[in-house]
VOMAR-524699 format. One record per residue (C-alpha): residue in one letter; x, y, z negated; residue number from 0. Coordinates in nm, 4 decimals, decimal comma, always signed. Layout:
<volos>
[volo A; [X; Y; Z]; NUM],
...
</volos>
This chain:
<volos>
[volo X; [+15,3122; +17,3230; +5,1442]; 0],
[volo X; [+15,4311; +17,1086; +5,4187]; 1],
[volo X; [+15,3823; +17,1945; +5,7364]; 2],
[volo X; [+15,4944; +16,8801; +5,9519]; 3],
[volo X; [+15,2201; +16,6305; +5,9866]; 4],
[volo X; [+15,4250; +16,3414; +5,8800]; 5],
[volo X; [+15,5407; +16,5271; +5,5633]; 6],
[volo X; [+15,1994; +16,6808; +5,5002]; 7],
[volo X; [+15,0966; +16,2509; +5,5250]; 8],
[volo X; [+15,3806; +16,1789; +5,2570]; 9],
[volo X; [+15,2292; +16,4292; +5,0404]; 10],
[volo X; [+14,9060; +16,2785; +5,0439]; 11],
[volo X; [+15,0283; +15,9414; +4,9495]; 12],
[volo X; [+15,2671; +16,0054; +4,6876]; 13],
[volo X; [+14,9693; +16,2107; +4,4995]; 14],
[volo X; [+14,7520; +15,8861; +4,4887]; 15],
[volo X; [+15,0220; +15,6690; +4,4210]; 16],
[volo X; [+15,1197; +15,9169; +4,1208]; 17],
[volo X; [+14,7426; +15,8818; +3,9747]; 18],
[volo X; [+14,7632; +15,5336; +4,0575]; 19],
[volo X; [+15,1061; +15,4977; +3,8800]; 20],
[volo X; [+14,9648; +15,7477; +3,5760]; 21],
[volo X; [+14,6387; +15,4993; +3,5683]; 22],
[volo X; [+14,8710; +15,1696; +3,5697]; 23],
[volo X; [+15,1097; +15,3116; +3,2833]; 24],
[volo X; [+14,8343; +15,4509; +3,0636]; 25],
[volo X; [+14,6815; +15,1135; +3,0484]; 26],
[volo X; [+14,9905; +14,9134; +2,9693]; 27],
[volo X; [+15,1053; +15,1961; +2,6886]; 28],
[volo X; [+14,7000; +15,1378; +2,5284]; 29],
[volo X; [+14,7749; +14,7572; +2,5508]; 30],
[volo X; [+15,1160; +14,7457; +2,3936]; 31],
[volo X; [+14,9416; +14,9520; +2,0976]; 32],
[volo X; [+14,6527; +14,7635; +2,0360]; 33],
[volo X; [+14,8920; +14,4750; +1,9950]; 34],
[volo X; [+15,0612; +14,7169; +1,7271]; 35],
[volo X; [+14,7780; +14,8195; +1,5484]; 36],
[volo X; [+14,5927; +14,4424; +1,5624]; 37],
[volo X; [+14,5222; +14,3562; +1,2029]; 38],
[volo X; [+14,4707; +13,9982; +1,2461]; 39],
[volo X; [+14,6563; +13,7138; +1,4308]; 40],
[volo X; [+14,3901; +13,6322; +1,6662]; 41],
[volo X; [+14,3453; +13,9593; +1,7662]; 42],
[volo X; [+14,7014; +14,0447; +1,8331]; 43],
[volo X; [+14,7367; +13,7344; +2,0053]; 44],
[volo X; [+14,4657; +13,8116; +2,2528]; 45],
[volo X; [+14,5626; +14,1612; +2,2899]; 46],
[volo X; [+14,9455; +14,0229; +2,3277]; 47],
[volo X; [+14,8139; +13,8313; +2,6813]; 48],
[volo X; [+14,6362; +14,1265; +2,7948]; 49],
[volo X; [+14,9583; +14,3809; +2,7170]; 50],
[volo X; [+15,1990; +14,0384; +2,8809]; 51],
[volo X; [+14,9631; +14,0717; +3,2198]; 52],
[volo X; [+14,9684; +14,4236; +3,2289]; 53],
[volo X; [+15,3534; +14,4714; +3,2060]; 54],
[volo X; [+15,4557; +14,1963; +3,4293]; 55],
[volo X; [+15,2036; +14,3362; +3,6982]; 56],
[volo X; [+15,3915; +14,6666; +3,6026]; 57],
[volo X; [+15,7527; +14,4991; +3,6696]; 58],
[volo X; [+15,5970; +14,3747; +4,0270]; 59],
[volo X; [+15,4966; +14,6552; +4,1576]; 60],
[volo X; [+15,8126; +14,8623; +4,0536]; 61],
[volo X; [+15,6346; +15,0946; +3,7952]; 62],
[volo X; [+15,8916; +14,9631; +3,5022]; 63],
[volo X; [+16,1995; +14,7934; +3,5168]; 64],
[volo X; [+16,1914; +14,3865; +3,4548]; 65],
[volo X; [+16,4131; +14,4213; +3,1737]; 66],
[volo X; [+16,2290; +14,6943; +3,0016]; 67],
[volo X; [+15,9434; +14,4098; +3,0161]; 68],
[volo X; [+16,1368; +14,1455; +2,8948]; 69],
[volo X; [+16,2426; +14,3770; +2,5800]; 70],
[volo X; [+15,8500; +14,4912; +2,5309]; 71],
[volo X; [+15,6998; +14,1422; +2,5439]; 72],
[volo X; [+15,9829; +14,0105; +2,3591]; 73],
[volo X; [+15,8992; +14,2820; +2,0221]; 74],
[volo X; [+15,5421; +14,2823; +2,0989]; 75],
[volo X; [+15,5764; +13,8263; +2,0566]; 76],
[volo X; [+15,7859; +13,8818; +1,7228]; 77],
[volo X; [+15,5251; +14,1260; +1,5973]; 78],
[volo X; [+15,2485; +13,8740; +1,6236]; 79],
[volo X; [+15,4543; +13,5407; +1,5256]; 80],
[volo X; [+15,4469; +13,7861; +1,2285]; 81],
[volo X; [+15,1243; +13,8165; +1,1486]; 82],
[volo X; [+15,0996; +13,4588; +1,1533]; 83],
</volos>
């Protein structure tokens, strides 16, 4: 436990940035799945521009790298153009 008051203040943030962080990923990791699991075109396409908000947001605000994105939406595109 810290005892300075500026480190005891770092310790505060960095726990609601880590929920905020856990939050941010959970929801992208639910959206890239339900693109997975769509069984339809129209629903993997819609769930495909939820999942493509989600992880650019993610790339933003520094939760996952831009090129991990561009890998992601590039699968998660040839899985729908699949269903097609």
């Amino acid at each position: 436990m810290p005892n300075i008051r500026s480190a005891k203040k770092r310790m505060r943030q960095s726990q609601r940035q880590r929920i905020q962080n856990r939050t941010a990923r959970s929801a992208m990791r639910t959206a890239i799945k339900q693109v997975r699991t769509a069984t339809s075109h129209d629903e993997a396409a819609n769930a495909f521009r939820v999942a493509e908000r989600l992880l650019d947001r993610g790339a933003r605000k520094g939760l996952i790298a831009r090129n991990t994105v561009a890998r992601h939406k590039q699968r998660l595109a040839k899985v729908v153009a699949s269903m097609a």
